[in-house]
C-alpha positions in Angstrom: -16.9 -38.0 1.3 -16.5 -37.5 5.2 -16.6 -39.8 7.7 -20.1 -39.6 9.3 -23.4 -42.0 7.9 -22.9 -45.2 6.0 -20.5 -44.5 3.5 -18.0 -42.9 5.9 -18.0 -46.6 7.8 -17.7 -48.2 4.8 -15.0 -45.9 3.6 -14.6 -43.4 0.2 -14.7 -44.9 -3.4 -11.6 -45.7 -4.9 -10.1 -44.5 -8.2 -8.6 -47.1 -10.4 -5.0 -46.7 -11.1 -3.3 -46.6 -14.3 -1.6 -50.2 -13.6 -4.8 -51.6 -12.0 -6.3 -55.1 -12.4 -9.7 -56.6 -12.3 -10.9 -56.9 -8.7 -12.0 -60.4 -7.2 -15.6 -58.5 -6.5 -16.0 -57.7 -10.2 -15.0 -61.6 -10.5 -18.3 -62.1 -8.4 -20.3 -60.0 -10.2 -19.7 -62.0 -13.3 -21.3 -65.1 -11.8 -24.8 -63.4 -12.6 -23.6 -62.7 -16.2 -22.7 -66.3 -15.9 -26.2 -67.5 -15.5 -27.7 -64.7 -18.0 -25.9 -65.9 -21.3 -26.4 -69.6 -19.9 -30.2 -68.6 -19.7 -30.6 -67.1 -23.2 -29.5 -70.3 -24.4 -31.4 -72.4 -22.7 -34.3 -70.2 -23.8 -33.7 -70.3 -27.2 -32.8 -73.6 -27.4 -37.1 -74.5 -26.6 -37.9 -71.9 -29.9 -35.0 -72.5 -32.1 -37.2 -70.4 -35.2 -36.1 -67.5 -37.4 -38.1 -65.1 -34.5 -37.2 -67.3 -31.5 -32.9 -66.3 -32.9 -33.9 -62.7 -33.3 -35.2 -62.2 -29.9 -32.5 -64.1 -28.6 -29.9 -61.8 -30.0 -32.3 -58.9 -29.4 -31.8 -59.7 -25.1 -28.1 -59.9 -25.5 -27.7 -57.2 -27.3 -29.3 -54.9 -24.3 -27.7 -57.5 -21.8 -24.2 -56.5 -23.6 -25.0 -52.9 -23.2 -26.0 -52.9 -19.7 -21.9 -55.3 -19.8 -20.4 -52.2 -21.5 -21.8 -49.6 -19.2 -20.7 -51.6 -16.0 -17.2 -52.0 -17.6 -17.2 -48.2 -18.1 -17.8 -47.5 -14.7 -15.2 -49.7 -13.2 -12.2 -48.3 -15.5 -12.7 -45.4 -13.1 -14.1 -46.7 -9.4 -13.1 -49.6 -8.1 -16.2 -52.3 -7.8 -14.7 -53.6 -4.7 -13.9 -51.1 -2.4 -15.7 -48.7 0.0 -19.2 -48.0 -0.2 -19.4 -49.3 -3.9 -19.8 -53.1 -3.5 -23.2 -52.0 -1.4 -25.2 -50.7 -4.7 -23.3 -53.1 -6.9 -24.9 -55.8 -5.1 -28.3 -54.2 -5.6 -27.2 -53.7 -9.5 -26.6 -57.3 -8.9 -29.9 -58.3 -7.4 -31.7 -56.5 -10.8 -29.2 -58.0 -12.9 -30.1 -61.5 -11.4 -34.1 -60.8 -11.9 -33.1 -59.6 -15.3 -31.5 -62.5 -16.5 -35.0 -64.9 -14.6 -36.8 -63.0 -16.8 -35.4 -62.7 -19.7 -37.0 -66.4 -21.1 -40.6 -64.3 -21.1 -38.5 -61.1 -22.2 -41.0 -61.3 -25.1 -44.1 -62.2 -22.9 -45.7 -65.4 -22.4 -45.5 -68.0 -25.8 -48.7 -69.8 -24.3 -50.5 -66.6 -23.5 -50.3 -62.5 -23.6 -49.2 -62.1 -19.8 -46.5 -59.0 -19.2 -44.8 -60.0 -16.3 -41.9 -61.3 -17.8 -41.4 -58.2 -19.7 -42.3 -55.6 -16.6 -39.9 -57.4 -14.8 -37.1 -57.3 -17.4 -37.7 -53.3 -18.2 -37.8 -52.9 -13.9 -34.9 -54.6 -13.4 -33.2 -52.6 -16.5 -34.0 -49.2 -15.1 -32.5 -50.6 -11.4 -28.8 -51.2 -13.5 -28.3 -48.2 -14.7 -29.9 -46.2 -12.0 -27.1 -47.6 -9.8 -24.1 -47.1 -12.7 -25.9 -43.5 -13.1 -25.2 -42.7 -9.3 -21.1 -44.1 -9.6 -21.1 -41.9 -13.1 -22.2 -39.2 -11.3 -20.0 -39.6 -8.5 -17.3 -40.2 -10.6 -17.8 -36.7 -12.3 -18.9 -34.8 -9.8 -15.9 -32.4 -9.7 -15.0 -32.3 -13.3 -17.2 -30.0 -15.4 -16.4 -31.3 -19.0 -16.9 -35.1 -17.9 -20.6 -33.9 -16.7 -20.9 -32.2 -20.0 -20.3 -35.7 -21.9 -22.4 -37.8 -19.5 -25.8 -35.3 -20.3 -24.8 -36.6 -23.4 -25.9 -40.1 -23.3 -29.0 -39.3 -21.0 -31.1 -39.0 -24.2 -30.3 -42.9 -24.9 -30.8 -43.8 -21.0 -34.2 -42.3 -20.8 -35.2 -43.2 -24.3 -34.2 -46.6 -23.6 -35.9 -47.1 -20.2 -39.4 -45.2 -21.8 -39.3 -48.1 -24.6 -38.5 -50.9 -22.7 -41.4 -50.3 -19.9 -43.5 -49.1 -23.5 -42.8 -53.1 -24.7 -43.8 -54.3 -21.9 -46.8 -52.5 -21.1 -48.3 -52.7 -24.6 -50.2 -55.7 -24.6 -52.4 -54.3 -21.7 -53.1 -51.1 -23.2 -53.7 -52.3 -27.1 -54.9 -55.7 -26.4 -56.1 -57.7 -29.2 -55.0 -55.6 -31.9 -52.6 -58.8 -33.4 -49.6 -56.5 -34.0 -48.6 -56.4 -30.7 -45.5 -59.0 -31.0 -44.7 -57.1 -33.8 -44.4 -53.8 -32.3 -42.7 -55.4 -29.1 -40.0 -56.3 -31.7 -39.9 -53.1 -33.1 -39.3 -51.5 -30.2 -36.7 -53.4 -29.0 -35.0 -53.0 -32.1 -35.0 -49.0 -31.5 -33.6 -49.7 -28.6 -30.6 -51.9 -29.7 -30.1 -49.6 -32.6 -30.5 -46.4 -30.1 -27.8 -47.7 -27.6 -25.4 -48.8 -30.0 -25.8 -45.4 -32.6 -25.1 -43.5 -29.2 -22.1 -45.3 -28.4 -20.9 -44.3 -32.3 -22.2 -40.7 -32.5 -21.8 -39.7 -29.1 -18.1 -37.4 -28.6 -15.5 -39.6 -26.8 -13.5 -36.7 -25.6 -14.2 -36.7 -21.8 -14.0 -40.3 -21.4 -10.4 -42.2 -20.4 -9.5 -45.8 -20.4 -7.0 -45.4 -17.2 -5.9 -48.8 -16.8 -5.5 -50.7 -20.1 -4.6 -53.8 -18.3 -7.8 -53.9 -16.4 -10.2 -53.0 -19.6 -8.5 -55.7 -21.6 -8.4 -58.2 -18.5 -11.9 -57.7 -17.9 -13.6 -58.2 -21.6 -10.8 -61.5 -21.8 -12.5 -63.0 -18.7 -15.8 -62.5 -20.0 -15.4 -64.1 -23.7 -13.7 -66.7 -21.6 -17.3 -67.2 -19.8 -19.3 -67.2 -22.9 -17.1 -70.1 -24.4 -17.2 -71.8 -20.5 -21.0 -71.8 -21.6 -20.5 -73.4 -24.6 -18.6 -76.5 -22.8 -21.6 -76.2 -20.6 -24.2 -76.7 -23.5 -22.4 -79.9 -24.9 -22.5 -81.9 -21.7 -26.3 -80.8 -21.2 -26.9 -82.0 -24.8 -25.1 -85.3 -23.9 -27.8 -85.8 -21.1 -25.3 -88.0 -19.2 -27.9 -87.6 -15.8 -30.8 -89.1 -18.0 -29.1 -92.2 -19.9 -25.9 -94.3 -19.5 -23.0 -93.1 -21.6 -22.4 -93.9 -24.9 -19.3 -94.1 -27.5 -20.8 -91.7 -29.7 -21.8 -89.0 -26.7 -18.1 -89.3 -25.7 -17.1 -88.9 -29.2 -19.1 -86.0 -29.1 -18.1 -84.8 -25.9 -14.2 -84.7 -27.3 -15.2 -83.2 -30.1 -16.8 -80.4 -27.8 -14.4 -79.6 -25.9 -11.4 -79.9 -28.7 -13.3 -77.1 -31.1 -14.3 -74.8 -28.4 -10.4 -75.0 -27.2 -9.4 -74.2 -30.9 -11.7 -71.3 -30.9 -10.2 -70.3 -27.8 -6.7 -70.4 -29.0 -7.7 -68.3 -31.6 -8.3 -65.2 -30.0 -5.3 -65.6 -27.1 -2.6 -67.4 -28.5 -1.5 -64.2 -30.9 -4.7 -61.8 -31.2 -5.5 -61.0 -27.8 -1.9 -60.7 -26.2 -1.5 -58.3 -28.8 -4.5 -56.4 -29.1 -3.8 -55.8 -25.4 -0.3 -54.4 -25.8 -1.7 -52.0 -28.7 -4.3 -50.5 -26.1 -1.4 -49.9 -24.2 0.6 -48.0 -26.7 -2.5 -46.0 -27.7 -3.0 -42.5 -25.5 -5.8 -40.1 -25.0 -8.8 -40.1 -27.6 -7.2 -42.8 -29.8 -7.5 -45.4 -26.5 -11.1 -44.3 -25.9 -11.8 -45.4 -29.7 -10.0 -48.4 -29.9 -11.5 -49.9 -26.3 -14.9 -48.6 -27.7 -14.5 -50.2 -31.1 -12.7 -53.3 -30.8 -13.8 -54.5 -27.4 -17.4 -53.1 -26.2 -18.5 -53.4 -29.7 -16.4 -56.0 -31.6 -16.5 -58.5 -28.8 -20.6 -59.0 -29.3 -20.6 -60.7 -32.4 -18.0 -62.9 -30.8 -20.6 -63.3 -27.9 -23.3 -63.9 -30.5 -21.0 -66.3 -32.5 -20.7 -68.8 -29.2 -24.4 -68.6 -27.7 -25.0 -69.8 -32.1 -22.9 -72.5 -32.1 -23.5 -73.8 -28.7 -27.0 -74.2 -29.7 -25.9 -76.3 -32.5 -24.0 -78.3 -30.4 -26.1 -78.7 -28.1 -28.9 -80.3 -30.7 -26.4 -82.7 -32.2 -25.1 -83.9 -29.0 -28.5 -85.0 -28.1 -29.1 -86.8 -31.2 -25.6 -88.4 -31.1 -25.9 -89.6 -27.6 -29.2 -91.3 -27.3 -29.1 -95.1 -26.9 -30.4 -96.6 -29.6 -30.0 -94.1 -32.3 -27.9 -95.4 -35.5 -24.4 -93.7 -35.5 -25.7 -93.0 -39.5 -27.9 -91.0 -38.7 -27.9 -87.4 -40.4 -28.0 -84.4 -38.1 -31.6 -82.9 -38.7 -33.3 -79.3 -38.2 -31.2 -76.1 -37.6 -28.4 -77.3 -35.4 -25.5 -77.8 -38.0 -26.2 -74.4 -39.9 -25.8 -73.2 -35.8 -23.0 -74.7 -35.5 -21.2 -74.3 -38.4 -22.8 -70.2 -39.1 -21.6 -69.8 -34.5 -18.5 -70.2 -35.8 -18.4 -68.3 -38.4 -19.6 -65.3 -36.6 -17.2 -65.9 -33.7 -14.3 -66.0 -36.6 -15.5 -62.8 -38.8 -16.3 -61.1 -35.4 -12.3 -61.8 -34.3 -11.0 -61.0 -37.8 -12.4 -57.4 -37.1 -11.3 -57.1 -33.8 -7.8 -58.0 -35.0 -8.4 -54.9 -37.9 -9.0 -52.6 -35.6 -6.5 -53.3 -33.0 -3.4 -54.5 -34.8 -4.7 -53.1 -38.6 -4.1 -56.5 -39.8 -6.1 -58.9 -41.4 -5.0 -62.8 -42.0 -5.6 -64.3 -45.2 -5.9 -67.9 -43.9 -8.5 -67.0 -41.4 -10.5 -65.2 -44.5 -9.8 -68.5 -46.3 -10.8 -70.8 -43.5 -14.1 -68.4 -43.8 -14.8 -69.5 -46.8 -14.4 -73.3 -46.1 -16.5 -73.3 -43.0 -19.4 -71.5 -45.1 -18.6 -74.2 -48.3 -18.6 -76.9 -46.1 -22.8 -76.1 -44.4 -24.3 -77.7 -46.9 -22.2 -81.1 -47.3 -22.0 -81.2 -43.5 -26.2 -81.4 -43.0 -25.8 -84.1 -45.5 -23.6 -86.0 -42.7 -24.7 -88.1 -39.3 -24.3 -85.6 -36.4 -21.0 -86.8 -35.2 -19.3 -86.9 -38.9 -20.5 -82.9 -39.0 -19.5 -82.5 -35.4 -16.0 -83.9 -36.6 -15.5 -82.1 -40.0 -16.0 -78.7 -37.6 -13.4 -79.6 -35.3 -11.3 -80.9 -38.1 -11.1 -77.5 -39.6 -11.1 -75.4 -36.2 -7.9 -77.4 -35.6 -6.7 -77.2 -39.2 -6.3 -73.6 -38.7 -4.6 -73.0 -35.6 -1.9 -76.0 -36.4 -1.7 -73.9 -39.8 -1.5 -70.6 -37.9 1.5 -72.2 -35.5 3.6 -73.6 -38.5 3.1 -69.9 -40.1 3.6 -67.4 -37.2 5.8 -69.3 -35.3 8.5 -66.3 -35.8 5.7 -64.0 -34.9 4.5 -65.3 -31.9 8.3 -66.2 -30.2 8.1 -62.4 -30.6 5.4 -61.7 -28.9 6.1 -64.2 -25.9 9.7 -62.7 -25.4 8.1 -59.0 -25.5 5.2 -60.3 -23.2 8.0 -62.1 -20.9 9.8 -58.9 -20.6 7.4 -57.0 -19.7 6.3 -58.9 -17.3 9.5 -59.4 -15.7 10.3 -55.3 -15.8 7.0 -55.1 -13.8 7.8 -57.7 -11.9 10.9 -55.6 -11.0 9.7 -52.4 -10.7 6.9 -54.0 -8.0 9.9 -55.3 -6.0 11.7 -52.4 -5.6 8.7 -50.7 -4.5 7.0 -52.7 -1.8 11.2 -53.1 -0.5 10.4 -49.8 0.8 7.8 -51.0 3.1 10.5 -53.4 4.8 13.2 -49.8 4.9 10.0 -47.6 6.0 7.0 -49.6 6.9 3.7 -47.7 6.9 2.4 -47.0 10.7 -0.7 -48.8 11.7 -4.0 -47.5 11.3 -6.1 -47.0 14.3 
């Protein structure tokens, strides 16, 4: 890179090592995903309607793209070193007007303005035009890599031309009354176009280098979209607006209890081990699996939480205002949410175990079934006996899946535990060098 202009003061880009972990700067940079799934929510939660849901998924969808790209790039150059934190805080910037945005992604409800959805396709052709120059740097000097990313410039122009076509339409067809439904059209293409690339596109050229970073990285991140769940709750529980009630903290327990199940359902057994069999997977066979089971699989769990933390939201609002009978059955959308979040979130997991471990657990196919049995009794109920009969079964199934797999997951922990103490080791016994042989001081 040389050491002359601003990237030589900052210093060179930095590969990522086979043993690597996530960086505290990619860390940062999830703050603004942070406030972009918080965003959709709160969005969708003013137009909870069959096309208010679609667009909603229809955002994170390209969000999640724009999530997989960015994840791409860092299993290959470090976010936080050299000159790369400089335009990764630009892709931040666009990311943050992105995610402002994204509540008039669709233009204005009260009107036909197209600022919402200029600045949404803008700020989407600023992220990848800044993970387009760290590709490209990244590939510079390898001939077959720049081969494979030609490749996928079909979907990045296509992709930016239909976005910035959505949001110019309405000022160059106005008044033809098919506008929204074109805008949606087009926004499908674009899911659809991103995702078949993904699929159809050759993986050879591609590498997963550090399997502990890509798994580390998408953990953290499902980790954030439950946090926003926990988030949802204590808005619908209004606590600033109204003194507390029994029934809001009730619901509050509830909250936090199911969402805690949920989480133990993925990384008690599933995600420790889905981990180790990205490790023990080489070349091609890595590529598919990360593709497959992590930037795809992982959306409908994405999808799953953003559903039933709109659920929970509504019922915790009903359930906590002073005043209302406890009796009261939970009305509108919000336990079909709730109840059909989790379901997605569950189905969504059951794959990612398939593809990762090529297993498939009959109680969590069973526990399916119950959850989708148990929708229509449950809207029958007062919000806080259907808030209840969720957790009820969320627990239900990981006290079952304890009792069951206790053999199997004793294995797992030793395994895990010895790993981590051969690492452990083998990290010792290196940096005792630097105490025999300490590196000279740089000027």
């Amino acid at each position: 890179m040389g050491d002359k202009g601003w990237r030589g003061r900052l210093g060179p880009a930095v590969g990522v090592a086979p043993g690597a972990r996530v960086d505290r700067f990619e860390i940062f940079f999830d703050l603004v995903f942070v406030f972009s799934f918080f965003n959709i929510t709160r969005a969708t939660a003013t137009d909870i309607s069959g096309r208010g849901l679609l667009h909603a998924l229809l955002v994170l969808a390209v969000l999640w793209w724009c999530w997989v790209v960015h994840t791409v790039v860092a299993t290959r150059i470090r976010i936080g070193e050299g000159y790369v934190p400089v335009l990764m805080v630009a892709g931040m910037a666009a990311l943050f007007c992105f995610a402002v945005a994204l509540p008039r992604a669709f233009g204005d409800p009260n009107g036909s303005g197209v600022a919402g959805p200029i600045v949404v396709a803008v700020s989407y052709v600023v992220i990848r035009a800044v993970h387009l120059l760290l590709f490209l740097r990244v590939v510079r000097d390898n001939p077959r890599e720049r081969r494979q990313l030609l490749r996928y410039a079909p979907e990045l122009t296509l992709s930016t031309i239909l976005l910035l076509a959505a949001a110019l339409l309405p000022l160059y067809l106005p008044g033809i009354g098919k506008d929204a439904l074109i805008r949606d059209a087009l926004w499908v293409t674009v899911v659809l176009l991103q995702y078949g690339t993904g699929m159809l596109a050759n993986t050879w050229g591609w590498e997963v280098t550090s399997a502990e970073h890509w798994t580390e990285r998408y953990d953290l991140i499902l980790i954030i979209a439950l946090g926003e769940s926990v988030i949802s709750v204590g808005l619908g529980s209004n606590l600033i607006g109204q003194p507390p009630t029994w029934p809001g903290m009730t619901g509050a327990v509830f909250g936090i209890v199911f969402t805690a199940a949920l989480w133990w359902a993925h990384y008690d057994v599933i995600g420790p081990a889905a981990r180790i069999a990205l490790h023990a997977s080489q070349g091609r066979a890595r590529v598919r699996m990360a593709r497959d089971a992590y930037a795809y699989l992982h959306l409908p769990m994405i999808a799953g939480i953003m559903l039933f933390a709109l659920g929970a939201e509504g019922i915790m609002y009903d359930i906590a205002e002073p005043g209302v009978p406890v009796g009261t059955p939970a009305h509108g959308p919000d336990v079909p949410l709730l109840f059909g979040g989790v379901i997605c979130y569950l189905a969504g997991n059951m794959l990612f175990q398939l593809r990762t471990l090529r297993t498939l657990a009959w109680l969590r196919l069973g526990t399916l079934g119950v959850l989708a049995v148990a929708i229509l009794p449950a809207m029958l109920l007062p919000g806080l006996a259907a808030f209840g009969l969720l957790t009820a079964i969320c627990v239900g199934l990981v006290t079952a899946e304890v009792v069951l797999m206790s053999e199997a997951r004793q294995a797992l922990r030793a395994m895990v535990f010895a790993e981590r103490v051969s690492h452990e080791a083998s990290e010792a016994a290196y940096r005792a060098r630097w105490r025999d042989n300490p590196p000279e001081p740089t000027s």
